[in-house]
N, C-alpha and C positions, 0 to 999 in steps of 0.2 A: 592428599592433593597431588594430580597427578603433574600439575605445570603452572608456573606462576604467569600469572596475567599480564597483560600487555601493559607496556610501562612508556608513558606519554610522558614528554618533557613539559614544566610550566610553561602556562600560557605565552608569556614573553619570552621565550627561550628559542631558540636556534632551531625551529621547525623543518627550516629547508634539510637540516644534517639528520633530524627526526626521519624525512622522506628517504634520504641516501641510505641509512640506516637500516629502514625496516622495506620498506617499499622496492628501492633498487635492488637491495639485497636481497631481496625475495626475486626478483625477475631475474637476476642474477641465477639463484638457486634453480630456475625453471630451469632457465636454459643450459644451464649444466647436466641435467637428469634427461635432457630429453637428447642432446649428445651425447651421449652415454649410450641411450638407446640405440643408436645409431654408429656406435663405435667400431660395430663387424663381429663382436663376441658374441659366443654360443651363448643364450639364457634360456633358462627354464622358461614355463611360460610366469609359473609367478613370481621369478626374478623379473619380469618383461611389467606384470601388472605391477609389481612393486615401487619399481620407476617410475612407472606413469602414475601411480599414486601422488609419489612425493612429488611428482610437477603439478598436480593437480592441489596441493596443499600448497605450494609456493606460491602458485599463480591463484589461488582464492585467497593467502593473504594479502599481497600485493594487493588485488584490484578492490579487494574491500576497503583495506583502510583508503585506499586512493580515491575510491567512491566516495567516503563516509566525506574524509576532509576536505572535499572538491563543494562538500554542501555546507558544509556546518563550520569550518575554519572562521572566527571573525576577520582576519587576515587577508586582503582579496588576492594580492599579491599569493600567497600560498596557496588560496583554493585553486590560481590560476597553475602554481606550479603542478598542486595533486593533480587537476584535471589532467595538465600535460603526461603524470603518470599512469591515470586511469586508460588513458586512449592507450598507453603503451602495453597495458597489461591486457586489453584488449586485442591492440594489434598481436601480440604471444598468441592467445588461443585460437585466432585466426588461421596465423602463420602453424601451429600446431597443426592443426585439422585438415589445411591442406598440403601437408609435406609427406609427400607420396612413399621416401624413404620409412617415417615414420608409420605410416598406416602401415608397410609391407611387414615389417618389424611384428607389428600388432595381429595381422593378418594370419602370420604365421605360426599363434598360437595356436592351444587347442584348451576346450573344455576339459579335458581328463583330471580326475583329480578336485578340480576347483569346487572349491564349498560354494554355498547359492550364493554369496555375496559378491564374490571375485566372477565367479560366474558372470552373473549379474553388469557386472561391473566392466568384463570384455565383451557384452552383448553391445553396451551403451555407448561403448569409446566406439565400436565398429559402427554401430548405426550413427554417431555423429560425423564421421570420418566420411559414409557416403551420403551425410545430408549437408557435408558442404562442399561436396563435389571431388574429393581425391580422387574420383576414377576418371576423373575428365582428364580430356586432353592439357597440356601442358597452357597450351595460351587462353583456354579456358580458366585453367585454376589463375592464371595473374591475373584475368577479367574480376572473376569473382572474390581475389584477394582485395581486391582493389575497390570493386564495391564494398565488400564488408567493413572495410578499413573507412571508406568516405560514411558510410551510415554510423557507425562510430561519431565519426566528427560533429556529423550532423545531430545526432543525438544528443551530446556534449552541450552543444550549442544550445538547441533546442531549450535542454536544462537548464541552461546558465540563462536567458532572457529572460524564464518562466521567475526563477530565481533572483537575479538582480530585478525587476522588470516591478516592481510596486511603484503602482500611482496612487493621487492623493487627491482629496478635494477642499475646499475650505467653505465654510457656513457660515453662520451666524450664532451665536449662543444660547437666543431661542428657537434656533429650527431643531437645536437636540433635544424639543419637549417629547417626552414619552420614555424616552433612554431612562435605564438605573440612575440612581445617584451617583454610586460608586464611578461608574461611565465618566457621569459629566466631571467629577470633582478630577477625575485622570486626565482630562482633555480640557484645561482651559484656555482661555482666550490669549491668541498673543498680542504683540504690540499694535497690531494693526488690529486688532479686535475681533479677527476670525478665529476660528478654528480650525485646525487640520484634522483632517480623518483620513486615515490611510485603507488599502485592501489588503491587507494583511486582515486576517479571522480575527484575532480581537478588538479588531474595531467596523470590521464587515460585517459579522454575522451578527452582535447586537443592533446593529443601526439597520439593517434589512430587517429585525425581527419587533425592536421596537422603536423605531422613531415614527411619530406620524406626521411627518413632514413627508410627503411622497416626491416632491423634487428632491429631499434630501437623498431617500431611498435610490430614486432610480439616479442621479446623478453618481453614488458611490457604486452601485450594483453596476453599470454601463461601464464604469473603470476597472472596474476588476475583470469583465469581461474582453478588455481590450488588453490587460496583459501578453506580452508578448510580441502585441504588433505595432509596426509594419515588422517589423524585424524574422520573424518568426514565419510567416508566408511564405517564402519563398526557400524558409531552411525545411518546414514541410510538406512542400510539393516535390522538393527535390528527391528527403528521403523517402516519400510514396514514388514517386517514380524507381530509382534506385532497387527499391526492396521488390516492387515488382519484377526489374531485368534481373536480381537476384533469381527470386523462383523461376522464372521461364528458361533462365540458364540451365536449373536444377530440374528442368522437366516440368513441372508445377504450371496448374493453370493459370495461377495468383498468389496471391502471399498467404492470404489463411489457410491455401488449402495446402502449403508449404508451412504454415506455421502450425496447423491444428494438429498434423500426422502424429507429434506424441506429446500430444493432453490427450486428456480424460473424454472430450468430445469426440477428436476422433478424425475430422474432416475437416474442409472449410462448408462444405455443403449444410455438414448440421449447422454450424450456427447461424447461417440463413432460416434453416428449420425451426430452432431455436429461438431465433426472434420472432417467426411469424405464430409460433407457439405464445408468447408470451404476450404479445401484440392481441391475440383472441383472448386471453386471462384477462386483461390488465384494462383494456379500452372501455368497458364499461365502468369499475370501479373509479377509474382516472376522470372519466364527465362527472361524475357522480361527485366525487370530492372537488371538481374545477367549480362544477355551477355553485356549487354553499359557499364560498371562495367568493364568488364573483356575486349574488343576490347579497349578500354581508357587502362587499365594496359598495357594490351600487346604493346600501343606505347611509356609505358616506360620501360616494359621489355618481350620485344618479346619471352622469354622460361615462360612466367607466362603461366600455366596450368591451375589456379582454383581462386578463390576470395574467398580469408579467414575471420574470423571474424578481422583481423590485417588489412586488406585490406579495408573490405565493407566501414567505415567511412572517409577514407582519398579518395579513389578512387569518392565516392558519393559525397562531396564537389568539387573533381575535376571537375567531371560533372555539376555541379551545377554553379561554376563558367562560366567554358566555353562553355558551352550550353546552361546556363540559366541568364549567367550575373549576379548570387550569388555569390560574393567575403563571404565567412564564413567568415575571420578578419575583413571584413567590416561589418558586420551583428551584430558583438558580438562588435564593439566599440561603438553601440549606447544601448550596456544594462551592464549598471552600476550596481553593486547589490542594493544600496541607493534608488537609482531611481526606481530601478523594484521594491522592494520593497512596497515601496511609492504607483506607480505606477499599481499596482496590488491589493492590500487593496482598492484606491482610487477605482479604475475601479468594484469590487465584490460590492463594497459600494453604489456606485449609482446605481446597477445593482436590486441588492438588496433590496434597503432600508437602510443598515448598516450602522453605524460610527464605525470607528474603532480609538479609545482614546490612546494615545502611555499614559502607566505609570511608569515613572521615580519610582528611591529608591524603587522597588520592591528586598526582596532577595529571586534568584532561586538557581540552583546546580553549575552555570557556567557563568563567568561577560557577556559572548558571546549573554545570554538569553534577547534577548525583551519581554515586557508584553504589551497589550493591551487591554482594556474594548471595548465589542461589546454593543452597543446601536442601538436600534430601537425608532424610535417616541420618543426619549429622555428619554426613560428609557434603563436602563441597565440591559442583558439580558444573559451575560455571558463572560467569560475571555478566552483570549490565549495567548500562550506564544508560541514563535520564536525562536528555536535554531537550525539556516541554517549552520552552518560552520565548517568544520571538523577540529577533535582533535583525539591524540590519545584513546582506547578503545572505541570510540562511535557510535551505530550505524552506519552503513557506506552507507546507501540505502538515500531512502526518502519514509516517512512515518507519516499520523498522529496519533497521542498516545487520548486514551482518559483518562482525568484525573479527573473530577467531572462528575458524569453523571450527568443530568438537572431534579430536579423532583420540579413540580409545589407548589411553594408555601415555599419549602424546601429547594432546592440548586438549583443555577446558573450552567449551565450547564460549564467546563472549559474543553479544549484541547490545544495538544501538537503538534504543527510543527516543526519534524526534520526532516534539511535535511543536506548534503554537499556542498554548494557552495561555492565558491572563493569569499571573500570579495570583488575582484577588480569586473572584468567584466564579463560578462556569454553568454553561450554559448545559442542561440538561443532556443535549447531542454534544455536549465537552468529555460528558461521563462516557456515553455511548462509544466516542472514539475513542477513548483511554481502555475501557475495557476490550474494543477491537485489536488495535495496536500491542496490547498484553498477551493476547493468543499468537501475535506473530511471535512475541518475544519469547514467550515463555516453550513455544513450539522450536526456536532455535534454540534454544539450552535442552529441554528433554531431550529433543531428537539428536544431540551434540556426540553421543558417546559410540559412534560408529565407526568401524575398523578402516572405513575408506571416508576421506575428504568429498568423495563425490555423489556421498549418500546421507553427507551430516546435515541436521538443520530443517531447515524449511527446504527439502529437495524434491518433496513432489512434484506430480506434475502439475505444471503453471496454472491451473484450473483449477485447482485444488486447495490451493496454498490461502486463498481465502475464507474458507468455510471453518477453521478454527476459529479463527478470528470472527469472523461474525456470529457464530454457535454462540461466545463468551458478550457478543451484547445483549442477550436474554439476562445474564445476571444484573444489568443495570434496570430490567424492571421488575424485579423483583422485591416486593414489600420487605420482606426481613433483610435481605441483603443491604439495601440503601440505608434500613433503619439500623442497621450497626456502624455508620460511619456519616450518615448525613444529617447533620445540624445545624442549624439555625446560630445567629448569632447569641442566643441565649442558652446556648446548650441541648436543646429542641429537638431532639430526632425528626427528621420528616414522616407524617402523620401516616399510618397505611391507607388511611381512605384517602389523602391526596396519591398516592402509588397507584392506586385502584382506576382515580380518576383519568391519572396521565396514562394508562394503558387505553380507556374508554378515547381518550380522546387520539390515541395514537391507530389505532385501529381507522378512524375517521379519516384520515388523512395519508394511512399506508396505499390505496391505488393509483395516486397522485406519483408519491414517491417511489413507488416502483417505475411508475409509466417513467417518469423521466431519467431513471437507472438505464430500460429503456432505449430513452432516447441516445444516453451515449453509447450504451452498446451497437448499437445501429450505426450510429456515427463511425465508430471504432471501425466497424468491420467493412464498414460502405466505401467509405475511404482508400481503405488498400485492395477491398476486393474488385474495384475498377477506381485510379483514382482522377478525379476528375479536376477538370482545368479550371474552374475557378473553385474555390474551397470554401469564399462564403455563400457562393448561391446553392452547394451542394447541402451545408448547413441547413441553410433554410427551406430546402426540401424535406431533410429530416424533422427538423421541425415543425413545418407543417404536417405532417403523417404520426409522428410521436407524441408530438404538445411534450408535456400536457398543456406547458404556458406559451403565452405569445412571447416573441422572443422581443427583446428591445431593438431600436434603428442603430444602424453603426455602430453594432459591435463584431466582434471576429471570434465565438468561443473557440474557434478550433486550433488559435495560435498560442492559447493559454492553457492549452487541453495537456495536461504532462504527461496523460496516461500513455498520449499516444507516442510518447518516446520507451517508457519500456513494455507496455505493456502490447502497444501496436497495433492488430487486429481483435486484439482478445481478451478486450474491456467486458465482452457477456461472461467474464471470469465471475464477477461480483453475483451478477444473479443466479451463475449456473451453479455456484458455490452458496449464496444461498436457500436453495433446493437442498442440497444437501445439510446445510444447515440447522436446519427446521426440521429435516427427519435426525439428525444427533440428537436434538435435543429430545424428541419424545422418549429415549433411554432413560431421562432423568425423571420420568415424572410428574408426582405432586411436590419434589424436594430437589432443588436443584443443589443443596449442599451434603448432598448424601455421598460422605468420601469414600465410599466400594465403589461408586459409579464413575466417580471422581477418579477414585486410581483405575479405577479400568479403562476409562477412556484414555487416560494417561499413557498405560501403557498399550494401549491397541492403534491407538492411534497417534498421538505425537513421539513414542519414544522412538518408534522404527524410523524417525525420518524418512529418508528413500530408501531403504532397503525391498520395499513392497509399494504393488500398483497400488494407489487411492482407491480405485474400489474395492481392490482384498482389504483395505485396511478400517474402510467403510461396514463392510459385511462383516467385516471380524466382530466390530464392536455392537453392533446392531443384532447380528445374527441372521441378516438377510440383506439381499440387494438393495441401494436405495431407491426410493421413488419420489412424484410428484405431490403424494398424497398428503403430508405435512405441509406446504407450502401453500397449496390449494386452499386448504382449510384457512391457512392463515391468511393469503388474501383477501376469502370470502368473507372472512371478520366483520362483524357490523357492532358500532358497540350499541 
């Protein structure tokens, strides 16, 4: 063992001295390393990279845990303190980037000598150095200090109303006819004899999936889509505004075409290209699955006109059922959260190589948090912690955190799985995200053991970073895979021919689900690529053009849209990473637990982190460039 893990004070304990502790004294550490650089002494150059390393490994602990605990503290008082640390640890890399002393310092290396990593690694400091403008003039760089500093803020924000920002509705006791058992018996009536139902996912996405109450439906689905607002409007108009005088500062048409230069795409122009690509794949499959959707509604209410987002998931199980022989309550009693759990570590585990170690008497932020040691070959190679289950103030998505980067020799790499699930049972797309979520996690511990902080982890490029993860939810349909950890309350495996079926019937309903992946990426990129003065009527242009659903009256999705704080213009992350996805997987096969393929993909592709571009690292594994040609296929799916 090369470092002992990060050590959190009990829940009730002196958090704020936790922050001063680890946090301060890490931006602390920054700023030391990076006066140093700046001292006037002769240094080699990789006396020069080595400084900059150790600020870059100060300042990614800092801003991690600052991030982690600004979401998931139950403490609001604290989240509010991390956040204040977060913007700080942000305003560093800022202030970094544009301190002209420091770039000259930088400037003045040379390649001779450096191995590809460090190499690498002065290519990357130099090209960020002129993509936030050190070569500009002086009143220039405080303009653009000063925007990057307020998008910060605005981001923050943004997070935190998305975050605190859960509405509620309350019913009646038989409008929850159709819901689980489980469901109703969790949610009884109060004094007054209603019931509350929150947007928080486990009580959104079964009540969208089965209630047949459809005021119930669309009255919760209409709240979850006003998260955020009025609050949120105006914090992102400001930051699309903002991030555009950013790029135009920096020369740049727009903001994608300033954000795309290093992903994997390439430009802001492809992703335009890229939608309208997708847009010709997807528009027929997408009518195709809305009209079955909608002749089903209309036999239970002959004046339905349109298939809303309150509709698509209750309707899509209906057909699923009776067209496909998927009962959904029978799908979701053979996935216990314990079990999947279990069930999913076990499964990455032999897939992989991994052990995944449960460790008791650890203390985190919240009693809810599991810890567990990842081992390879009997060494221990890095830590994760588990905080699946919603509470109030906490993240509300699914997401992993990183929280030690991994630098060889120096720190175990450690990450953060939070998500929302229901302790009791879950819903089929519960498994789907837990096996997503596990390719980020398991992609920061492999890729953890890198000589530079600035290469460890999930540090591809941002186009990238999702196609592990989505590779890893092919194993959730998998017949043998489920059936080693999914059972019934009887002890039951689930059947292969019920596997069989919910593939038959997910094929049915994938051009739907694309189309309106889609829609946000559209949204995503439309937005900053001109952004316009009213935000819900631009909405509802995308919407009409995208669908695939009609959308509901008075709502705002774009103030609840989180993506658009980190992810910005380049939400077609998800699809363009699913492309490559789908061609990973044809490696595997007729056996997706064949662990040669298993370890090879391991190590061709998660263990290098960012040491190498995404498509060397693609081709590695593959043995050729990727294509569209797996994904095609898989759209054109009919079962």
């Amino acid at each position: 063992m090369t470092a002992a893990p990060s050590r959190f004070p009990a829940p009730d304990a002196d958090w704020r001295a936790f922050l001063a502790e680890t946090v301060d004294a890490s931006l602390d550490a920054a700023r030391t390393h990076l006066a140093t650089l700046k001292d006037g002494t002769d240094r080699t150059t990789a006396e020069v990279l080595g400084l900059w390393g150790e600020s870059d490994l100060a300042l990614a602990r800092a801003s991690s845990a600052a991030h982690l605990l600004a979401e998931v503290h139950p403490d609001p008082d604290l989240r509010a303190a991390a956040e204040e640390r977060a913007q700080a640890a942000e305003d560093l890399g800022t202030e970094r980037e544009l301190d002209h002393a420091l770039f000259e310092v930088l400037a003045a290396t040379s390649t001779e000598g450096l191995d590809a990593d460090a190499a690498r690694l002065r290519e990357r400091v130099l090209r960020d150095f002129r993509r936030s403008g050190v070569d500009r003039p002086a009143d220039e760089r405080d303009r653009l200090r000063a925007l990057a500093q307020r998008c910060t803020e605005l981001g923050l924000e943004f997070a935190r109303n998305i975050r605190e920002g859960a509405r509620s509705i309350q019913v009646r006791p038989e409008q929850l006819d159709g819901l689980p058992e489980d469901f109703r018996a969790e949610h009884p009536a109060g004094e007054d004899g209603l019931v509350t139902l929150t947007t928080e996912y486990p009580d959104l996405l079964p009540v969208r999936t089965y209630a047949h109450d459809a005021e119930v439906r669309t009255a919760l689905t209409a709240e979850y889509l006003r998260i955020g607002w009025p609050q949120n409007a105006p914090v992102l108009a400001e930051l699309l505004r903002l991030r555009q005088e950013r790029a135009t500062l920096l020369g740049y048409p727009d903001w994608p075409t300033y954000d795309a230069e290093v992903k994997m795409i390439g430009s802001g122009e492809a992703i335009g290209e890229f939608v309208d690509r997708l847009d010709a794949l997807t528009a027929e499959p997408a009518r195709r699955d809305v009209d079955v959707l909608l002749t089903r509604f209309r036999a239970d209410d002959p004046s339905a006109a349109a298939v809303t987002p309150a509709d698509s998931l209750y309707y899509d199980q209906v057909v699923r059922r009776e067209q496909y022989d998927v009962d959904a309550q029978e799908v979701r009693s053979y996935f216990r959260y314990d079990a999947v759990r279990d069930g999913v570590l076990d499964t990455i585990g032999r897939l992989l190589g991994l052990d995944f170690v449960r460790v008791d008497g650890v203390a985190t932020w919240h009693p809810d948090v599991e810890v567990y040691d990842v081992a390879s070959d009997g060494e221990r190679i890095g830590r994760v912690y588990l905080d699946m289950h919603p509470r109030p103030g906490k993240f509300n998505h699914a997401a992993q955190f990183p929280l030690v980067p991994g630098v060889a020799g120096r720190h175990l790499p450690e990450g953060v799985l939070v998500c929302n699930f229901s302790t009791g049972t879950l819903e089929h797309d519960d498994v789907l995200t837990f096996f997503h979520e596990i390719g980020h996690l398991v992609h920061e511990i492999v890729g953890g053991g890198q000589h530079w902080a600035r290469f460890a982890g999930v540090a591809t490029e941002w186009d990238f970073v999702e196609a592990p993860s989505q590779l890893l939810e092919e194993w959730a349909w998998d017949a043998d895979v489920l059936g080693s950890f999914a059972t019934n309350a009887d002890g039951v495996a689930i059947p292969a021919d019920l596997v069989a079926r919910m593939r038959a019937a997910d094929a049915f309903g994938r051009g739907a689900w694309t189309r309106r992946q889609l829609n946000f990426t559209a949204l995503s990129y439309g937005l900053h690529a001109a952004p316009p003065e009213d935000l819900d009527a631009y909405t509802a242009e995308i919407d009409d053009r995208f669908g695939p659903y009609t959308p509901l009256e008075d709502t705002h999705q774009s103030s609840g849209f989180g993506h658009l704080q980190e992810y910005g213009s380049a939400y077609y992350t998800y699809l363009w990473s699913l492309v490559i996805a789908k061609d990973l997987r044809t490696a595997f096969g007729d056996d997706l637990m064949d662990p040669d393929v298993g370890r090879r993909y391991r190590d061709a592709v998660l263990a290098p982190g960012g040491t190498a571009d995404a498509a060397d690292l693609v081709e590695r594994f593959l043995g050729r460039p990727t294509t569209f040609d797996a994904f095609e296929r898989w759209l054109a799916a009919r079962d």
